[in-house]
C-alpha positions in Angstrom: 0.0 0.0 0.0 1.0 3.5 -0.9 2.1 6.2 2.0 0.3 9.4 1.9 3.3 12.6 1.3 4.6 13.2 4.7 7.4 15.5 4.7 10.2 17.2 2.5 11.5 13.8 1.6 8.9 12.7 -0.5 8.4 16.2 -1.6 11.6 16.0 -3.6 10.7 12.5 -4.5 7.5 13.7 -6.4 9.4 16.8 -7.5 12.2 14.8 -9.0 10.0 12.2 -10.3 7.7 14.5 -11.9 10.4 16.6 -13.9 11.8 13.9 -15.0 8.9 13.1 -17.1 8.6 16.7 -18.1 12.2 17.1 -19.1 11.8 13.9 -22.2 7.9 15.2 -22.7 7.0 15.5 -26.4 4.2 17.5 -25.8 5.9 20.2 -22.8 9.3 18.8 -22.6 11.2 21.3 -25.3 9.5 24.1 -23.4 11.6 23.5 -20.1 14.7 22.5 -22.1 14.8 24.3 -25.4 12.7 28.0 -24.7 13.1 28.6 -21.1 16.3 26.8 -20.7 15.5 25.8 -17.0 18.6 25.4 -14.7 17.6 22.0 -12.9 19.8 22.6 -10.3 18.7 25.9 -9.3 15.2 25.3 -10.1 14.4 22.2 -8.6 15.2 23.2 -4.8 12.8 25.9 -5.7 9.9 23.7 -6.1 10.8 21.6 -3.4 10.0 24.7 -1.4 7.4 25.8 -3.6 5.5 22.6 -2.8 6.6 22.2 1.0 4.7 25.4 1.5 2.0 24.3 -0.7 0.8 20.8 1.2 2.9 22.0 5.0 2.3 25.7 4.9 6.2 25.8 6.0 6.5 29.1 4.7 9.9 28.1 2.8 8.7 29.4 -0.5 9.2 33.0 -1.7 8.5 33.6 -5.2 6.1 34.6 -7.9 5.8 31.7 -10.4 2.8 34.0 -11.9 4.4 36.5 -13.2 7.6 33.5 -14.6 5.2 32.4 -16.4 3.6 35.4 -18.0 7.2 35.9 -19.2 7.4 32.7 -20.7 4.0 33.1 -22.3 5.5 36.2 -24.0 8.4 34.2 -25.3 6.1 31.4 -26.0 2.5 31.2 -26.3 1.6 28.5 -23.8 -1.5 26.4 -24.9 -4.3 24.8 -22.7 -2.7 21.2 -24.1 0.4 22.3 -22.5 -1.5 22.8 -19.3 -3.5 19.7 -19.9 -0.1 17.8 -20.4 1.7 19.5 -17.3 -1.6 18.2 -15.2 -1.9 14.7 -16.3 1.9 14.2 -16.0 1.6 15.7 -12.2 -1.2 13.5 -11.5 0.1 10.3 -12.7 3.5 10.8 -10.8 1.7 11.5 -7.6 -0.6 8.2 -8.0 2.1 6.3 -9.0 4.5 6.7 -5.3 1.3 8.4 -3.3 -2.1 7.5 -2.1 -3.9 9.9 0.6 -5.0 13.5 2.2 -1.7 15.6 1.2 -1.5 13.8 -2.5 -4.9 14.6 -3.6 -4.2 17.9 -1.8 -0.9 18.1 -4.1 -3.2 17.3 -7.3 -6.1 20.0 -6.3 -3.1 22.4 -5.6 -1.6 21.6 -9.2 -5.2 21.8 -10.9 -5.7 25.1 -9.5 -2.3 26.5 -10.4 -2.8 25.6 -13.8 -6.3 27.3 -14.2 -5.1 30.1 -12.6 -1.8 30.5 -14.8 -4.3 29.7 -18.1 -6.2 32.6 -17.2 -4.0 35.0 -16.2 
């Protein structure tokens, strides 16, 4: 049986997991490698704080991913089948390592980050 996500552990486990998919996409993947270029190694400690404070409230996150992404837009018209894709590929990561409160709290929180980012 699956574990629910309990701490910062399986945070990055999800977070790793997940952009791992991303990064060899065909649908999303050349957006993070080929127009925004993202710096793995700088960016991925980011989310792990992003989503800490997202499902623990820990406060470790300080950032406006809003406005990162209105830049991109700019550079890049992003799609609703590029939201569609980020979503199913977040979902499917979390069902595949977790099963409980705090991971269908992680797939609500992702669901609603997309909508919001689609309309803004």
């Amino acid at each position: 049986m699956k574990k629910d996500i309990r701490n910062r552990i399986d945070i990055e486990l999800f977070v790793n997991n997940f952009y791992d998919r991303v990064k060899t996409d065909p649908v999303i993947g050349y957006i993070f490698t080929e127009i925004a270029k993202v710096n793995w190694e700088r960016h991925l400690p980011v989310m792990y704080n992003f989503w800490e404070n997202a499902l623990f409230y820990s406060g470790t996150y300080k950032g406006n991913p809003l406005e990162l992404h209105k830049h991109l837009h700019r550079v890049m018209p992003l799609e609703p089948r590029h939201f569609d894709q980020w979503i199913r590929i977040f979902n499917e990561t979390i069902d595949e390592l977790f099963n409980g409160p705090k991971a269908d709290l992680a797939k609500e929180r992702a669901y609603s980050i997309a909508q919001i980012m689609q309309r803004n």
